[in-house]
Steps between C-alpha positions, in 0.01 A plus 500: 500500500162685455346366222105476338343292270291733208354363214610208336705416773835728456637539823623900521706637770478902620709753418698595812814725599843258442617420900866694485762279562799756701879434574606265772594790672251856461486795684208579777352832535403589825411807724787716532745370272667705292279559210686679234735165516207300424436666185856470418443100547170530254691750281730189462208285402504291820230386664411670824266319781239700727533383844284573826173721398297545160535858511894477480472408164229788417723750648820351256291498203411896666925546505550412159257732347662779698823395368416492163305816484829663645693303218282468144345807372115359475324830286507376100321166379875324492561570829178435660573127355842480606463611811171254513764179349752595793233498717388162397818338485615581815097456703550117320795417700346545847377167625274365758537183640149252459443190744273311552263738260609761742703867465805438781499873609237570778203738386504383136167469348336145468513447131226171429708435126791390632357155606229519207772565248832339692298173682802319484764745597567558816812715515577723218554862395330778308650869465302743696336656210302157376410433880330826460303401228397213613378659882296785219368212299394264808359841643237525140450152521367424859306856554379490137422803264127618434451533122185684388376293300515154688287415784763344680884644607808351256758366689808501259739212492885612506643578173182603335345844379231609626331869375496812799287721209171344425373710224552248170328230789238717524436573068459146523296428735241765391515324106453151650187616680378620134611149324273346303664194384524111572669451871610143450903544480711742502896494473744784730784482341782636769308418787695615773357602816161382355292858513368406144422206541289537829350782341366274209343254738355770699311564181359155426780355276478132556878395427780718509877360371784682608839477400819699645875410449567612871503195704429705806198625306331142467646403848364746685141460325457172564556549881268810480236330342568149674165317460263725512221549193817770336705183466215352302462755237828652476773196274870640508798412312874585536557631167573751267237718342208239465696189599301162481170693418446413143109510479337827392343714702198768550708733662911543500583790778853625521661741753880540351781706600473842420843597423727350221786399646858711497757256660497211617224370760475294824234300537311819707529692197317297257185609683545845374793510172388297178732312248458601119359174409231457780204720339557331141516150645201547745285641246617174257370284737183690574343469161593096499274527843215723497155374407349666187300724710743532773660820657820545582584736737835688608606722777761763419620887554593790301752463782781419246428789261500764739849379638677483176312650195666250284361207696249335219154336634495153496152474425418807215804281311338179481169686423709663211705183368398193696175402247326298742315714775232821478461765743157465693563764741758656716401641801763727717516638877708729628750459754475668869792777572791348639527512864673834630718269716684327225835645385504374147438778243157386345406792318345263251227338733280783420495353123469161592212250419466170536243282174347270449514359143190251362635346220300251250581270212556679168 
């Protein structure tokens, strides 16, 4: 099993796609079989195999779109989503066969997670669709990403978000460099990737805790960091919202989810959809932990008002009706045009801002 120690010595294992476990007896897919009774076999719910090359199973997964745009009208909202659930169901039950750490079929990728994440599993499967997010993840996390505001590139461990727009990263950056407070601690709560937190040392904070309830998240950050002078200012914790850190702080940053959440989430989606509870709870906690002089600053959108009009802000309420912080300041930064290459309507990205609220004891 992979497992890490983190503070206080709880041993926490990664999130990782569930090795499938087929029939005794499953159907291969190879070239020039007949494909149209292979979909009839996933149709069924029955696991299908890809045999021989890689791209066999990237031309099925081609087959079955074709099929199902000839089959599911895919125009209205409803049947985008259905024809995106078919889709799903049926890309879940094509399987590749993993041994020793190894895709079978000749010209598959070499994908580094499936000995860092399966060390003691030598012969399994995964559908076709999770090997390909593993081969995009291992791709992120041995090239790296360059992020603006970090000397060095990010390399992102599997199974945790990392941001591709850089403009709330940039708002604050800019009001560190204008900080005028103590720089002894500081506490990220929802650490993830770690941006925040490598910003605050970057600008002279002397001890940074960070707390995520992603085990990937605190996994992948310790190997990042291994022991290098990062590992000696930066504490993390497996835990939810603040976890172990009970002693007040300075500063309190927090970079939630943007979105309140409309069904229910995997564990992907909790980077970006928010319970009900998690601003009112956060913000409970906050006041038990910020210094009396301390700031406490979130990261958020109008991102969720523009999308549904309804949507209330999660901050301007506990302003209203919490009785415990004060606005300082809110700075805001508009968001750069969507590319012209992406097919999602986002008509609203010319509205969009990202702030950055200061927030002080009342």
């Amino acid at each position: 099993m992979h497992e890490i120690n983190v503070a206080m010595n709880v041993t926490i294992e990664p999130n990782k796609p569930t090795p499938v476990v087929p029939e005794k007896e499953i159907a291969l897919y190879y070239r020039g079989i007949d494909i149209k009774q292979t979909i009839k076999v996933l149709e069924a719910g029955k696991y299908v195999l890809v045999t021989e090359f890689y791209s066999n199973g990237l031309e099925l997964l081609k087959e079955i779109h074709s099929y199902l745009q000839k089959k599911l009208p895919n125009k209205t909202f409803l049947e985008q989503r259905k024809y995106r659930d078919t889709y799903h169901k049926l890309s879940n039950l094509i399987l590749l066969e993993i041994v020793d750490h190894k895709l079978e079929v000749k010209k598959s990728p070499e994908i580094g997670w499936l000995e860092k994440l399966y060390p003691e599993n030598e012969h399994f499967f995964l559908s076709f669709s999770q090997i390909q997010g593993l081969n995009s993840a291992w791709q992120w996390y041995k090239k790296g990403i360059v992020i603006p505001v970090l000397r060095n590139k990010l390399h992102p461990y599997y199974g945790v978000y990392f941001p591709t727009r850089f403009e709330h990263l940039e708002l604050f950056d800019n009001w560190l460099k204008r900080y005028k407070g103590d720089k002894k601690t500081a506490i990220d709560v929802g650490i993830g990737s770690g941006i925040l937190a490598f910003q605050l040392v970057k600008h002279g904070f002397q001890k940074v805790f960070g707390t995520d309830t992603n085990p990937n998240a605190i996994i992948g950050l310790k190997e990042f960091m291994g022991e290098t002078k990062l590992s000696r200012k930066i504490e993390l914790d497996f835990g939810h919202l603040f976890g172990k850190w009970t002693k007040p702080s300075e500063l309190i940053v927090f970079n939630p989810p943007w979105l309140p959440i409309t069904q229910e989430m995997n564990r992907l989606d909790e980077a970006i959809y928010y319970p009900k509870t998690l601003f009112p709870d956060f913000f409970k906690e906050a006041k038990k932990r910020l210094l009396p002089d301390g700031k406490l600053v979130v990261l958020f959108s109008n991102l969720g008002q523009l999308i549904n009009s309804k949507n209330e802000h999660p901050i301007e309420i506990e302003l209203a009706e919490g009785g415990r912080f004060q606005l300082e300041r809110c700075f805001k930064k508009s968001v750069k045009a969507a590319s012209k290459n992406t097919k999602r309507d986002q008509h609203w990205r010319s509205e969009e801002a990202v702030e950055l609220w200061v927030l002080t004891h009342l």
